[in-house]
C-alpha positions as a printed Julia matrix, in Angstrom:
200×3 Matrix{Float64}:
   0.0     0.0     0.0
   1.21    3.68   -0.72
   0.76    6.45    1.03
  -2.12    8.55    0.76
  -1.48   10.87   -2.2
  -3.56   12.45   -4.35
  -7.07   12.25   -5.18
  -8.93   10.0    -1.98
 -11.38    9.66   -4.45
 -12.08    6.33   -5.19
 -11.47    5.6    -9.41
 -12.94    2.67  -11.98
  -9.79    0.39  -10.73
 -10.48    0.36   -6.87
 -13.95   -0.75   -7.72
 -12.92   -3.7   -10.06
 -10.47   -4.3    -7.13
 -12.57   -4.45   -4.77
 -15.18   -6.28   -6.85
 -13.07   -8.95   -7.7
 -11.76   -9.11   -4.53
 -15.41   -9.71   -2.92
 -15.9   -12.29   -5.47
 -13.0   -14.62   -4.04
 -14.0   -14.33   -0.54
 -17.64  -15.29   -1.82
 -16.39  -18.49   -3.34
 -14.57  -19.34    0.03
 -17.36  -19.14    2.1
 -19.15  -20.68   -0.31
 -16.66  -23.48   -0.72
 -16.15  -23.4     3.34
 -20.19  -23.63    3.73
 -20.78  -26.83    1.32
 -18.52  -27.88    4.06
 -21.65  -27.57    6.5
 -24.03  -29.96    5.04
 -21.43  -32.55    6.37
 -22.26  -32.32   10.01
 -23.55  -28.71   11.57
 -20.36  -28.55   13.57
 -18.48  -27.67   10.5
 -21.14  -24.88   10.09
 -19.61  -23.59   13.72
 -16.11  -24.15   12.59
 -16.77  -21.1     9.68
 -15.32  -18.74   12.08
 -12.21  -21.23   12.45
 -12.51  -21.88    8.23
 -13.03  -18.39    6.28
 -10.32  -16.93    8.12
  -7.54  -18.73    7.46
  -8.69  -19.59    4.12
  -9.48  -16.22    2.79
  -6.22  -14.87    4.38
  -4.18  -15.03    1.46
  -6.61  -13.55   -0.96
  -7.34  -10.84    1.95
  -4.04   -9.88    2.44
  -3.22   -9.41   -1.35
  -6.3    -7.53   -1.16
  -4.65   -5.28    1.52
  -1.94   -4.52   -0.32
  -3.65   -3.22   -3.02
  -5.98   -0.99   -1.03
  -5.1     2.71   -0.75
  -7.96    4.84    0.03
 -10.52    4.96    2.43
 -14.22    3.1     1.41
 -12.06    0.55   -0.64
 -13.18   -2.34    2.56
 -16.45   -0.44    3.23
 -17.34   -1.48   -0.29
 -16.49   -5.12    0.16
 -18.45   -5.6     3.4
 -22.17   -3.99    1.41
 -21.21   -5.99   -1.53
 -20.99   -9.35    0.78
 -23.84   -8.09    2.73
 -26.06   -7.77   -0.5
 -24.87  -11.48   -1.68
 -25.58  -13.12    1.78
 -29.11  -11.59    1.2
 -29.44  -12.49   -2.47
 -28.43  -16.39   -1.28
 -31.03  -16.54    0.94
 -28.97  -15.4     4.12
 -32.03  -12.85    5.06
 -30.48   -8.93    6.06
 -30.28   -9.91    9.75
 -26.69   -9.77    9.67
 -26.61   -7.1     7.43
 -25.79   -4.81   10.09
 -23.05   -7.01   11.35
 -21.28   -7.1     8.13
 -21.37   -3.35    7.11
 -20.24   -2.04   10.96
 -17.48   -4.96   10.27
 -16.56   -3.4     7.18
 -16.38    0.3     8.26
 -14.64   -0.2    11.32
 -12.15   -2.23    9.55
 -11.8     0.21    7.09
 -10.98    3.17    9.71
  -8.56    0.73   11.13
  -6.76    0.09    7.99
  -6.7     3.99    7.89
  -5.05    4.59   11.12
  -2.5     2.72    9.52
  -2.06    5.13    6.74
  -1.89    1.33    5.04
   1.63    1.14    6.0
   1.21   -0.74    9.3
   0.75   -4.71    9.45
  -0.47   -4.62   12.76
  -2.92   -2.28   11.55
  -3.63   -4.61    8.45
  -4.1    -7.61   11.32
  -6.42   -5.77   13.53
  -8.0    -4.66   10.55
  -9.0    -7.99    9.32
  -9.51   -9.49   12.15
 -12.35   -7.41   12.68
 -13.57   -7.56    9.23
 -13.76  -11.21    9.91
 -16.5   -10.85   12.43
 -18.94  -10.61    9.4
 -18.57  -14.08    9.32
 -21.02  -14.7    12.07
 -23.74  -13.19   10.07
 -24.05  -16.63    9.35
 -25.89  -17.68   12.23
 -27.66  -14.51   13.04
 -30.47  -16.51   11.4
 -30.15  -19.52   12.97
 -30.46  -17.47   16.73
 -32.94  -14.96   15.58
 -35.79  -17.54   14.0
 -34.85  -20.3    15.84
 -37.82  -21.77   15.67
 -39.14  -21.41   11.87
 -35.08  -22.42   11.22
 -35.09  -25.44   12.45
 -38.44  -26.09   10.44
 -37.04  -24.99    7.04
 -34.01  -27.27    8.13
 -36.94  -30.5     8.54
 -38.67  -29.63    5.77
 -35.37  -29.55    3.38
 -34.66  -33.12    4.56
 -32.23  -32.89    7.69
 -32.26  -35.08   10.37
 -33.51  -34.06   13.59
 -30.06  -35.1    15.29
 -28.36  -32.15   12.4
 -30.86  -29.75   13.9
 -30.16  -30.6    17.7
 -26.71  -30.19   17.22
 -26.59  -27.09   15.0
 -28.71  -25.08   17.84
 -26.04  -27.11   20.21
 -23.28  -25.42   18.79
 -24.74  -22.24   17.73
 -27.04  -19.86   20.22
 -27.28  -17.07   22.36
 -24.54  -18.11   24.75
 -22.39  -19.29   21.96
 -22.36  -16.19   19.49
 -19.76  -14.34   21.9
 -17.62  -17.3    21.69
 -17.82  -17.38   17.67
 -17.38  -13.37   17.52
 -13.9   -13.99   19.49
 -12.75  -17.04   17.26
 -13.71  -15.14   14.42
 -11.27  -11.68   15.56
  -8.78  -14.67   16.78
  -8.41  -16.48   13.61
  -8.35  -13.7    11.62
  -5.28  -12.36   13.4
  -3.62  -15.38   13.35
  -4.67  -15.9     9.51
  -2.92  -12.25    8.61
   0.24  -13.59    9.54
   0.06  -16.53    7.71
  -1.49  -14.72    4.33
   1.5   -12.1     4.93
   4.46  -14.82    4.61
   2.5   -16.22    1.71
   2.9   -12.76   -0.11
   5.24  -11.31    1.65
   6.98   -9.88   -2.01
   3.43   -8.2    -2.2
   4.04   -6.68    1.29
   7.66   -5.3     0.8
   6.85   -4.08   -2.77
   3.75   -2.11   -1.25
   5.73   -0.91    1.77
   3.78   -2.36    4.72
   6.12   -2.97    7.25
C-alpha cells in the first residue's frame, strides 16, 4: 500500500479491485459452507474456516488498497450477496459495521502498518457470524425450514447445540482470533506483495 497521495477519491480500478476481490472471498465461504451440510459442527467451525482460508486472498487484497471506502465497499457488496443467497439482512448490520470499522482501522494505519492490516482484518472477519444470526434470531421457523429440506432431527439438535445465544460471543472472538492469526500466515504467503507495497 502507498501512502495517501492524491485524489482520496475512489477511481474505476479500486472498484474492479474491490469487486473482484469480494468475489473470491464469496467463493470461500461458499466453498467453506458446502462444508456444513457434512455435520452442523463444520457450520460452527466457519469462524475457524473463512479466516484462514481467505487470508491469502485478503491480504493481497490489503496490499492493493489505498484509500478509504475501498473495505467499506467489500463488506455492502458481501452483505447484499448473503441476502441475495437466501442469508435474510439480519446480519446485514453485522457485516457493514465490520466493514467500516475495519476500514478506519486500515486507515489509522495510513496502510503502511501490518499490525494495523491484522487488527484490521480481524475485525472484518467478524462478518462471518452473520451466518448464524439466522439460525439465533428464528430459531424456531429455522429449524423447520431445516426438517422440511430433509435434515435429520439429530443435524438440527446439534446445529442449535453449537450455535445460540450463549455461543455467538464465543464465535465473535474465534472469528477476531483467527483472523489475526490468519494475517500472519497470508502475509508470509505474499510477503513480495508486502515489501513491494511498503507495509512494514
Amino acid at each position: 500500500m502507498s501512502s495517501e497521495t492524491g485524489s482520496n477519491k475512489l477511481k474505476a480500478k479500486d472498484f474492479i479491485t474491490v469487486g473482484i476481490f469480494t468475489a473470491i472471498i464469496l467463493v470461500v465461504e461458499f466453498a467453506c459452507g458446502m462444508l456444513g451440510y457434512i455435520h452442523p459442527f463444520i457450520v460452527a467451525s466457519y469462524v475457524i474456516m473463512i479466516p484462514l482460508v481467505g487470508a491469502i486472498p485478503m491480504m493481497l487484497f490489503y496490499t492493493k488498497v489505498q484509500k478509504f471506502g475501498m473495505i467499506t465497499i467489500m463488506s455492502i457488496l458481501i452483505a447484499i450477496m448473503m441476502f441475495v443467497l437466501g442469508m435474510g439482512f439480519l446480519g446485514a448490520p453485522l457485516i457493514i459495521i465490520a466493514g467500516v470499522i475495519a476500514d478506519l482501522i486500515a486507515k489509522s494505519g495510513k496502510y503502511k502498518s501490518f499490525k494495523k492490516t491484522m487488527l484490521s482484518y480481524g475485525v472484518f472477519c467478524l462478518w462471518i457470524c452473520a451466518n448464524y444470526f439466522p439460525v439465533i434470531v428464528t430459531a424456531e421457523s429455522y429449524r423447520q425450514d431445516l426438517i422440511d429440506e430433509g435434515y435429520s432431527a439429530e443435524y438440527c439438535n446439534n446445529l442449535f447445540l453449537a450455535i445460540n445465544y450463549k455461543t455467538i460471543g464465543i464465535l465473535l472472538i474465534l472469528c477476531f482470533v483467527f483472523g489475526c492469526l490468519g494475517a500472519l500466515i497470508g502475509k508470509a504467503v505474499v510477503k513480495k506483495h508486502f515489501e513491494k507495497a511498503g507495509i512494514v
